[in-house]
N, C-alpha and C positions, 0 to 999 in steps of 0.2 A: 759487512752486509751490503746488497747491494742496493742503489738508489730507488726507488719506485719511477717508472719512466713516465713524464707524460704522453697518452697518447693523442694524437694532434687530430682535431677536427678537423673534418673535411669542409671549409669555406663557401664551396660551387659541388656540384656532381663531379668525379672524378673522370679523367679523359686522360688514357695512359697507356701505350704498350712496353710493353718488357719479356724478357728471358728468363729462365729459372733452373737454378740447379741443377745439375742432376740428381736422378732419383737415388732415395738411399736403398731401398729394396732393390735394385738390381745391381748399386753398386757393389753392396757387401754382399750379394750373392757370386758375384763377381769373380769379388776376390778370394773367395772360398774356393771358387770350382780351379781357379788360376792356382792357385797354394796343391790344390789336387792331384794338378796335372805335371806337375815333376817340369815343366817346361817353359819357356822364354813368352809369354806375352804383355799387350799394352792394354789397359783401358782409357780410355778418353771422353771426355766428358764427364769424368768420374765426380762426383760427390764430395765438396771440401766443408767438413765438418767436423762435430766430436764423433758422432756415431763411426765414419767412414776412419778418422783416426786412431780411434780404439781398434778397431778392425785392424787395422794394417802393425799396428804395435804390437795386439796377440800375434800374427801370424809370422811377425817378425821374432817373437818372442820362440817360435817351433822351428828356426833355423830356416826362412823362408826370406830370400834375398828384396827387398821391395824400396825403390827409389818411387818417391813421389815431390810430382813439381809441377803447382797447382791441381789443375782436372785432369792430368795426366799421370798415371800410377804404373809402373814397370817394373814388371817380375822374370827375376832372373831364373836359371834352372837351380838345379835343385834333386837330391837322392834320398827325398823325404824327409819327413816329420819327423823332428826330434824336441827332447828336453834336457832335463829339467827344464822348467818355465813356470813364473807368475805369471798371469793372465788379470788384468784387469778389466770389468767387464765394462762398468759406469754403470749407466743406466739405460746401457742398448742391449732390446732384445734380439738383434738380431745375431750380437756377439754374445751373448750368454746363451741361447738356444743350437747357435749353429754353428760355434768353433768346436764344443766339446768332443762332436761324434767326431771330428774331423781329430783334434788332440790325441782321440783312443786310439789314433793310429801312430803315435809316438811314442819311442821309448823314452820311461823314465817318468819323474813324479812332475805333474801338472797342478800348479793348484790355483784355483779362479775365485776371485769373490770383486764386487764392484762398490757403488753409492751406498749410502744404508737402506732408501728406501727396493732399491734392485736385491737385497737380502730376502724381502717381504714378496715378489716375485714367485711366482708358482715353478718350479723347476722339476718337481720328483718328478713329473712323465716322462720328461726326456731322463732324467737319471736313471729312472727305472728299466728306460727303455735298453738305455747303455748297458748294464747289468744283465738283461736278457740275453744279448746278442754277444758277450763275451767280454766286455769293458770290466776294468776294475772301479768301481766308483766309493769313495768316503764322501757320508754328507747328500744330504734328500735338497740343499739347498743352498745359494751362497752365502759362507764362504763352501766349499768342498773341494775335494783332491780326487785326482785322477792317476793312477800306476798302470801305465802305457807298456806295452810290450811291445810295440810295432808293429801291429796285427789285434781285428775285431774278427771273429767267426762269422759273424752276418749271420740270415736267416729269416726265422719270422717272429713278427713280435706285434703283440694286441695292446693301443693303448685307446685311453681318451683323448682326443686332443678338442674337447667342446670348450676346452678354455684359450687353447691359441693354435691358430694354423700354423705359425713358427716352430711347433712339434714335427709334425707332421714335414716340414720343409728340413729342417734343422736334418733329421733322420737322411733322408731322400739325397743331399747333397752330397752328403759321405758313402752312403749306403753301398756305389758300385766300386768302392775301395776294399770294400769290407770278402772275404775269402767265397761266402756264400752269395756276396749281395743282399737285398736287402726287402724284407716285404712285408709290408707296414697297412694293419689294418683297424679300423677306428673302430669301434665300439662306446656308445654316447649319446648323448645329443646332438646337434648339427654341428659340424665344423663353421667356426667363423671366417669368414673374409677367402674364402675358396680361392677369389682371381689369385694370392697369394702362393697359391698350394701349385696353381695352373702357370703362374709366372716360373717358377720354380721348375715344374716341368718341362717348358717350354726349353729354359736356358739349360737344364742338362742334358737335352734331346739336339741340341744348337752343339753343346761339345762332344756327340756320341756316344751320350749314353743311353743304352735299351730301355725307354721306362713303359710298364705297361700298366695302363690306369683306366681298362675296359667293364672293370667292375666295382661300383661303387663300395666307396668307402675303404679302397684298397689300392694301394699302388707298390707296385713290384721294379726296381732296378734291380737288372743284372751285374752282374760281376764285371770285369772288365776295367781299361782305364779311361781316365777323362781327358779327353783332348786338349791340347795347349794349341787356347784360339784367340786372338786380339776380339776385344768388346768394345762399340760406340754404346754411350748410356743415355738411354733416355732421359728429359726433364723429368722432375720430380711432378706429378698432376695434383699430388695431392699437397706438395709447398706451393700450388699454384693457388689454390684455392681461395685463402684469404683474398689476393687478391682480384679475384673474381666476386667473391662477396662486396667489394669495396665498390664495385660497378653496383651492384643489386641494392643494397644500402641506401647509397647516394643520388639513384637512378643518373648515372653516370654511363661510360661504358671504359672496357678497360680488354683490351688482347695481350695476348699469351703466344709470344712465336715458339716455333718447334714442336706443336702440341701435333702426335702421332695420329693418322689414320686409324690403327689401330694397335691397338694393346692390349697385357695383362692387367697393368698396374688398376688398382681400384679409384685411384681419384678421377677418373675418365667419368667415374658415375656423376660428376656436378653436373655435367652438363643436363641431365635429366631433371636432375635435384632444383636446378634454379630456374628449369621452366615448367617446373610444376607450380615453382612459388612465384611465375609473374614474371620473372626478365625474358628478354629474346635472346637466344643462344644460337652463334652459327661456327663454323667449321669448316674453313676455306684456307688452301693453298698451305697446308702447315699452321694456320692459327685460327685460335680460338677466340671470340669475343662475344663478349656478355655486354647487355644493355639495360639497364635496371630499371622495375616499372615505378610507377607514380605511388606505390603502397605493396609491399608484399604480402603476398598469402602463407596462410599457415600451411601444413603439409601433414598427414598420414602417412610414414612409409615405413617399411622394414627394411634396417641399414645393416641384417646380422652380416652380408657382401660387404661391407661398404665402411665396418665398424671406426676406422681411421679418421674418417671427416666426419666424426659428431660433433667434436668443441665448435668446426665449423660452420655444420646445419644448425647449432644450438644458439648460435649468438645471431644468424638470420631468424631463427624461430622468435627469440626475446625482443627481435624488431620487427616482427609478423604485424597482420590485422587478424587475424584468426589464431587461434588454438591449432598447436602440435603437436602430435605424437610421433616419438621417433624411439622403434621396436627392433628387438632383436638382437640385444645389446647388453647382454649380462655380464658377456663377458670383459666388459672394458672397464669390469672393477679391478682387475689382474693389471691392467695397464701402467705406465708410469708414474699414476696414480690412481685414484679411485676416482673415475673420470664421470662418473655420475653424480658421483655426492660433489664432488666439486664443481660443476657444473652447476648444479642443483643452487651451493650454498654461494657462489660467486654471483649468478641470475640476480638472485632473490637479496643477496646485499645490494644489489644496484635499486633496489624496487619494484622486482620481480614477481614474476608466480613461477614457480616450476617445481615440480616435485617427480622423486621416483618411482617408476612401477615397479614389479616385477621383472622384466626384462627389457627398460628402458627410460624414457622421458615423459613426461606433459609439461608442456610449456603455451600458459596464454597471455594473450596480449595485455597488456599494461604497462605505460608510461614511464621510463626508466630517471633515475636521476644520477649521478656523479658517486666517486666515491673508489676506492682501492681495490682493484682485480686480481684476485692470488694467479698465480703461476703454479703453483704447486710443483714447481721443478718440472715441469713440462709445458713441453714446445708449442705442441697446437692448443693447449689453456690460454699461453700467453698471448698467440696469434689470436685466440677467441676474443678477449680481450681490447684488441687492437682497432677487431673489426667494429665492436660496441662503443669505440671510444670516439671515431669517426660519426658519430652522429647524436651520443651524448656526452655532453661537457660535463670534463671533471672529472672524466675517469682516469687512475693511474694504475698501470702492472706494478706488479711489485718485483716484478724480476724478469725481465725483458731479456737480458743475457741466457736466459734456458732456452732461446730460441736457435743459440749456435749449434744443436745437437743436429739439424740438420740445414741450418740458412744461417753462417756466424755474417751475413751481412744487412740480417732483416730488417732492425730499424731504419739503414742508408737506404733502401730497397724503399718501405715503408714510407719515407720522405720523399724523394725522388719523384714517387708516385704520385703522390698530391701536386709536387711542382712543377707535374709535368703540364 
């Protein structure tokens, strides 16, 4: 079992710049489209983590030649997707949602399952979706097998994806592999986290592929192949975050080099998020820095964009002067965990107020004290955690290592910071 980490107070306001990751959203979409295109390219800057490891072992696993050495990841060519293969997912979505469509274009038995709690994962829409379009699929969830014949028919197919935009991407990535291509129409609820659906689009329209996404709720790739192109990868904005909280918290200030003009990725939204609740946020030459006020405000907002930096908005919430509400967000019960209730019941152990709505948070101000912060096997819990523990004493994660899924250097990061 692992030790509960202390997490170290911040002594003064924090005064730090730093670098961060690459992102893992573009790295493993990355190497999806790279695995696609039957050809020779590099990413750099890539993602060194568990998530971006798994990634690279399935697709290793389907006969796909891949050297990796550190942020740098090199894919050799290649005459397609083959098996047999086990596929170990873990507990990334974005290998359990978006290697499959890619697998059904392998011959032979595929069979995937990951963590236990990655079993309990919503999976039947993309399986379903698979089934539509010509896949063989056993099993509405992990573990399940896949009988690849080296060919999907493509075509069209109606799902819901009001539970994860990672359907909807998942599909879309393989889709102009597929005989007919691909055209994928929602019916539902809202889709969460959209920039995700639009990052996705962007980087298949970057390898030429025809996507055409003029009528809501529907997005169409053509048939055709995917280009083999060398990828620089964005920092991670949203592993930046915590430490952007840790300026806002402390009323410190803390920069972020590398941080892009513009982007898909959704972490780009703190920058609004922390000057709603009182820091100064600016945006100069490649970096970002945050200055944190003398007391923070609570916030109203709707995150269902943005659903990824809740643990984060929720641990400035629990250090608010005002009442929060943070909407839109039903869907993050499906998440690596049930990132509400856990949320909820980590708060209110500390001597919180927080409870669930319907489609999100209430979190009001009251005076925290010490005490053990679950992790719940997820990352940005434990970062939540991290942030809360900078400014009340006494708090410990209870598993600080589930932060390697996407930063295996968090804690040294986390240190550093302060020392700086």
């Amino acid at each position: 079992m692992p030790q509960p980490w202390s997490a170290p107070v911040a002594p003064a306001p924090v005064h730090a710049t730093l670098a961060i990751p690459g992102s893992k959203s573009i790295t493993n979409r990355a190497m999806v489209l790279a695995a696609l295109s039957g050809g020779a390219c590099t990413l750099t800057g890539a993602l060194e983590g568990r998530d971006a490891d798994l990634m690279i072992d399935a697709l290793r696993s389907l006969g796909v030649s891949i050297e990796a050495d550190g942020t740098t990841i090199t894919f050799g060519a290649h005459s397609g997707l083959r098996g047999p293969a086990t596929i170990d997912c873990g507990l990334a979505g974005t290998v359990m949602r978006f290697v499959p469509p890619a697998a059904a274009l392998a011959d032979g038995e595929i069979r995937f399952d990951g963590d236990p709690r990655a079993r309990e994962r919503p999976m039947n829409t993309i399986l379903d979706a698979l089934r539509a379009v010509g896949a063989t699929v056993t099993g509405d969830a992990l573990p399940f097998t896949m009988a690849g014949t080296g060919a999907v028919a493509g075509g069209t197919v109606t799902i819901d994806a009001s539970g994860s935009s990672q359907f909807v991407s998942g599909l879309l990535l393989s889709g102009a592999r597929y005989d007919k291509g691909l055209t994928v129409h929602h019916d539902g609820k809202p889709v969460p986290s959209m920039p995700h659906i639009e990052m996705t689009i962007d980087m298949l329209r970057a390898a030429g592929v025809t996507v055409d996404d003029s009528e809501p709720n529907t997005w169409r790739v053509e048939p055709g192949p995917i280009a083999a192109r060398d990828w620089v990868i964005e920092p991670d904005l949203s592993n930046a975050t915590p430490f952007l909280a840790a300026a806002a918290v402390t009323g410190g200030t803390v920069t972020v080099t590398g941080w892009p003009d513009t982007t898909t990725q959704p972490g780009d939204a703190i920058r609004s998020i922390l000057a709603d609740m009182g820091a100064e946020v600016s945006l100069a030459d490649g970096a970002l820095t945050v200055t944190g006020p003398a007391t923070l405000s609570g916030v109203d907002i709707d995150m269902r964009e943005v659903g990824e930096l809740t643990p984060t908005v929720a641990a400035l919430a629990a250090l608010a002067d005002g009442p929060s509400h943070l909407r839109g967000i039903a869907h993050l019960r499906g998440h690596e965990t049930d990132r509400l209730a856990a949320l909820v019941a980590e708060i209110n152990g500390l001597g919180g107020d927080a409870e669930e709505t319907e489609d999100g948070l209430t979190i009001r101000p009251v005076k925290l004290h010490g005490g053990l912060w679950g992790a719940y096997a997820d990352h940005r819990m434990a970062t939540a955690g991290a942030i809360i523990g900078l400014v009340v004493d006494g708090v410990s994660v209870d598993d600080i290592g589930t932060t390697a899924k996407t930063m295996p250097d968090f804690p040294a990061m986390w240190t550093r910071m302060l020392d700086a």
